[in-house]
N, C-alpha and C positions, 0 to 999 in steps of 0.2 A: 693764255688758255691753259686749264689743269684738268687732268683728267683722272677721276678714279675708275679703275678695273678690279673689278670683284673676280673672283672667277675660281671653280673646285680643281684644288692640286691633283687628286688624283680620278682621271676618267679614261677610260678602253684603255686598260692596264699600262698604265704611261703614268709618268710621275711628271708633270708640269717644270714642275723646277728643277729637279736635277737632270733630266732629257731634253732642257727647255723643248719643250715638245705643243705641238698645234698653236689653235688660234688662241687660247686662255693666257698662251708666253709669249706668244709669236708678232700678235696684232698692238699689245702695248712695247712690246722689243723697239719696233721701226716706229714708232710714235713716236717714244722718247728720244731714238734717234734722230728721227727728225729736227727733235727743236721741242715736242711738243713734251711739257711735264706732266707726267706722267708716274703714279704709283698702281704696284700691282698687290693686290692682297687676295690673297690664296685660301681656302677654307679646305681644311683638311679633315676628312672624316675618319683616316686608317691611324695616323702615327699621335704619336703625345708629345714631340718637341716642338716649340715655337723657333721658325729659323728668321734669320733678318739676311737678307743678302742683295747683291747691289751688279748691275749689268750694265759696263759704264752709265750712264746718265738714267737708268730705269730702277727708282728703290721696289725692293720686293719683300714682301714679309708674308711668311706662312701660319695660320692660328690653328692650331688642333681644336677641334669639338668634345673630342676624349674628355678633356680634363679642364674642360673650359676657357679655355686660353681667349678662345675668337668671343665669345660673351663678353669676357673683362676686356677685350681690345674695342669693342662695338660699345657699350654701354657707362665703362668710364675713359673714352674722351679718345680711343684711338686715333678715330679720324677727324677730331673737334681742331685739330691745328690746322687740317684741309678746309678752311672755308673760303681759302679761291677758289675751289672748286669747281668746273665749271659744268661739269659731264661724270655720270656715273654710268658706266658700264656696266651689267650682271650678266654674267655665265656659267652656265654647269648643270644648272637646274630649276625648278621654279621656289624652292627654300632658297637661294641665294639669291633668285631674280626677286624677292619680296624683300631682302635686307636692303638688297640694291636698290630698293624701290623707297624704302623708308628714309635710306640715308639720304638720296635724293631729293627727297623733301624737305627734311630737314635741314638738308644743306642750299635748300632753293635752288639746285642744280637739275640740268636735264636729263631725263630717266632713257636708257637704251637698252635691251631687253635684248640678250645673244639669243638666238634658237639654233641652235646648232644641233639637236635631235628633236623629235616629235617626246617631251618629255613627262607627260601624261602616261605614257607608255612605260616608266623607268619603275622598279617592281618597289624604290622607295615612297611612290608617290601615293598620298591619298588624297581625294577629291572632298571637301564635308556635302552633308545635305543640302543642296541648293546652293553651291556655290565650288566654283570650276576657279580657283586660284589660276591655271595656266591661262585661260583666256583673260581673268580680272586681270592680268598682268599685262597681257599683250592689248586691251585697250588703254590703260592708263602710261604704257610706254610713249616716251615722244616719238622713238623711232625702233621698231622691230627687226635685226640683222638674224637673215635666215642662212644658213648654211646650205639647204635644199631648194629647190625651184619647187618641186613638187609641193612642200611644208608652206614655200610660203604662200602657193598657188590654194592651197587647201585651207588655211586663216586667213584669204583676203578679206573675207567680210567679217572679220572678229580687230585686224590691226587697223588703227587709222592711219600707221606709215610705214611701209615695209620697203627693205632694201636688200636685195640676195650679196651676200658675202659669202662666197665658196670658200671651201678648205683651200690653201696651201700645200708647198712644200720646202721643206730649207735646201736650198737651193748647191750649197755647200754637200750635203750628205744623199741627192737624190740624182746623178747623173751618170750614166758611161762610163764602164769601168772594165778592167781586161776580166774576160771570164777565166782565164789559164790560172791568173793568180788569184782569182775569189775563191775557185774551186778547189787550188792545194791549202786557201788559208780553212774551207771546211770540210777536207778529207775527202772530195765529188775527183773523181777518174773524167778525163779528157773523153770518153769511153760513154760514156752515162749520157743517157737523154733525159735531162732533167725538169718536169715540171713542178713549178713553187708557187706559193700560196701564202700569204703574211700577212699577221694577223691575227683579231677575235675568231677562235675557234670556234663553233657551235651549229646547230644543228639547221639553223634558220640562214646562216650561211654558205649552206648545199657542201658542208667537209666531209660528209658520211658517203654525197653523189660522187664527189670530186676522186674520193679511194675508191667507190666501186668502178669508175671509169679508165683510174689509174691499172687496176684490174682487168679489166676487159682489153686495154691495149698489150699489156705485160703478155697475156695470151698471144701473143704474134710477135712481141719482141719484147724481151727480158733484159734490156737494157736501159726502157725506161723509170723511172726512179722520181715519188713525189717527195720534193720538199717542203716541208713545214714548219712555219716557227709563228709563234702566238700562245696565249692563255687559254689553255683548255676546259671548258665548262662543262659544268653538269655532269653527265654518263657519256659523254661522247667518247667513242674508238680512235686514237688516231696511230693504231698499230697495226701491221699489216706488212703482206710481204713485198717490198721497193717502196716502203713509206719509210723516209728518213726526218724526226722529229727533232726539231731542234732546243724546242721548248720556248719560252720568251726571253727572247735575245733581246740583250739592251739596245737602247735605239737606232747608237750610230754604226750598229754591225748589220742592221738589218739590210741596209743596200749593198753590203759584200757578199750577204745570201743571194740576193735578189739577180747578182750578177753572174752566178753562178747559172741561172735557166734558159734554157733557150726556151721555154716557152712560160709565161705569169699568166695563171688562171686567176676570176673573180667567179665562181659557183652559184651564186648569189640566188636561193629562192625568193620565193614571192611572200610577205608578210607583213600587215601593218606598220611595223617600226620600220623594217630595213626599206620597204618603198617610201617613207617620206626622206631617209637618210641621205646623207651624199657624204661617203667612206674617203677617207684620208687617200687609204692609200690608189684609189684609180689615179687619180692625179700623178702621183708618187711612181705607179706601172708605165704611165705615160712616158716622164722624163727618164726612164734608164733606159728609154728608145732599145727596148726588148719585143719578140712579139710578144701577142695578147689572146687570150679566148676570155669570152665573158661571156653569160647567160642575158637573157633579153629582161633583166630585172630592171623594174621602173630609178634604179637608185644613180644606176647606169644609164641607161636610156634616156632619162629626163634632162639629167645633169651635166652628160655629155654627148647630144644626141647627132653630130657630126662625127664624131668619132666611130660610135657605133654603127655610123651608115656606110663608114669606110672597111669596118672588119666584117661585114657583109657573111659568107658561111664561116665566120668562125666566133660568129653569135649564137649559143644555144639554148633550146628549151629549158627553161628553170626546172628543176626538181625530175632532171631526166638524164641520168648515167650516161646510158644508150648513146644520145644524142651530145653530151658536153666529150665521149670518150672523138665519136666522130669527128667532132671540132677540135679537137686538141692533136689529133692523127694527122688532120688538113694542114693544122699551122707547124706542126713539127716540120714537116714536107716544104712546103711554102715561105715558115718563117719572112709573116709579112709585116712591118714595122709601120703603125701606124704614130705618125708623129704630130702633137697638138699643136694648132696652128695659133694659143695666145698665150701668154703667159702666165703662170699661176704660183709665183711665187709670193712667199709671204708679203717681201718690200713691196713689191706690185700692190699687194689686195691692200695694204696698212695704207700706202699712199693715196689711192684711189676711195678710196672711204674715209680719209682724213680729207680730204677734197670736196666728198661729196656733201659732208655732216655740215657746215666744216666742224672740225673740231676745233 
């Protein structure tokens, strides 16, 4: 069995390949470890160098769009030596799920359509007149891998096979870790009540609610102190007095922040994209067996809805300071540790979905 994986190097400011980062690295990683052959080809929309690089038994290659690299690698014969091929993968977007789609035919291989965001929504997309490319794509897929329960629950009558694949976590960089030493390696006093937040910054993910709530506590105690690290968008603020910004921290530092809080907030409003979504990092909050506040957002709630029944009042209203500063007062106090009762690491999800296809 060979399997090609298409999938965009760079997506929610993470570089695929050099962070091997999510499911685009993560789900052909344990393939190839497996046994199963496996190439990963990367479409790159920011850089202009073509990289070749190899992760024991998984070849990878990255094509710029820049300067045409992925054209001449598509068009004269890149992947005309794969006609074992048995399986093509696409992810990142529905321009990649359509190459994915093409080579697949051409290759007489079976077509698998990643959904891993609601991607109609993605501000590069255009729909033409009378015809919806994301849906043409998701019926002529053999099999549709959704990232969201929600997403996939919302195209069941558009896929003829759908299979929920949740995000991940690497398992190596997302676990328990001493807070004394994460705190001296990011300048955080033993002293500091620290709540953190990691991640796409923006405005649809309540960061604006999150500092005014930061706010509102600091008024009774001036010791607590928000940390942030992620790629800041648009006009967003993320300055302010006990907001300590970290900016976007490469990957594998981001759980030495994370270990630093005694309490990890998700803010998360209510908005078409982020409610079909299911965010990397809940999963990621889960294993550093930290507590938790999160907002009653469908991203959360669909996705992990035993978890959120356990965090009980320190679930808050979306899009409500007021109320998210209350929940984060409770759990400072309480620091109650909810811990996920199945596993959600990468190997897990590759295996379990090489099983289920089979591949």
């Amino acid at each position: 069995m060979s399997v090609l994986f298409i999938g965009k190097r760079f997506y929610t400011n993470r570089d695929a390949l050099r962070e091997k980062y999510g499911r685009i690295y993560q789900l052909p990683r344990y393939w190839a470890r497996s046994g199963i052959k496996t190439q990963l080809w990367l479409v790159d929309y920011h850089s202009h160098d073509t990289v070749r690089a190899s992760d024991d038994s998984l070849d990878v290659i990255s094509t710029p769009v820049r300067n045409l690299a992925l054209f001449k690698h598509w068009f004269f014969g890149g992947y005309a030596q794969e006609k074992g091929v048995d399986t093509v993968v696409a992810s990142g977007d529905c321009y990649i799920g359509w190459m994915g789609w093409r080579i697949a035919r051409k290759l007489g291989a079976r077509f698998m359509f990643d959904v891993y965001d609601k991607y109609d929504e993605f501000a590069g997309y255009r729909s033409l007149p009378g015809f919806d490319l994301f849906r043409y794509l998701m019926r002529k897929a053999d099999a549709n891998l959704f990232a969201s329960r929600a997403l996939m629950d919302h195209y069941s009558d558009v896929a003829k096979s759908s299979l929920l694949v949740p995000n991940g976590i690497d398992e190596d960089l997302f676990r328990p870790r001493s807070s004394t030493e994460s705190r001296a390696a990011m300048g955080l006093t033993p002293e500091q009540k620290v709540i953190g937040y990691f991640g796409s910054l923006t405005e649809d993910r309540g960061i604006s609610d999150l500092i005014r709530a930061i706010a509102i506590l600091r008024e009774r105690d001036g010791s607590v102190v928000l940390l942030l690290a992620g790629k800041r968008e648009g006009t967003l603020q993320v300055v302010g007095n006990g907001v300590v910004y970290l900016g976007n921290l490469p990957f594998e530092r981001v759980p030495t922040a994370m270990a630093c809080c005694d309490v990890l907030a998700l803010p998360y409003r209510r908005s078409p994209f982020l409610d079909m979504a299911s965010s990397c990092k809940i999963a990621e909050y889960l294993a550093m067996e930290l507590p938790i506040v999160a907002t009653s957002s469908p991203n959360i709630v669909t996705n992990f809805p035993e978890e959120v029944t356990r965090l009980g009042e320190f679930i808050a209203k979306p899009s409500d300071a007021a109320d998210l500063a209350r929940a984060l007062r409770a759990q400072l106090q309480a620091k109650v540790v909810i811990r996920q009762r199945r596993s959600t690491t990468w190997k897990v999800i590759a295996d379990a979905l090489a099983h289920e296809l089979p591949l």
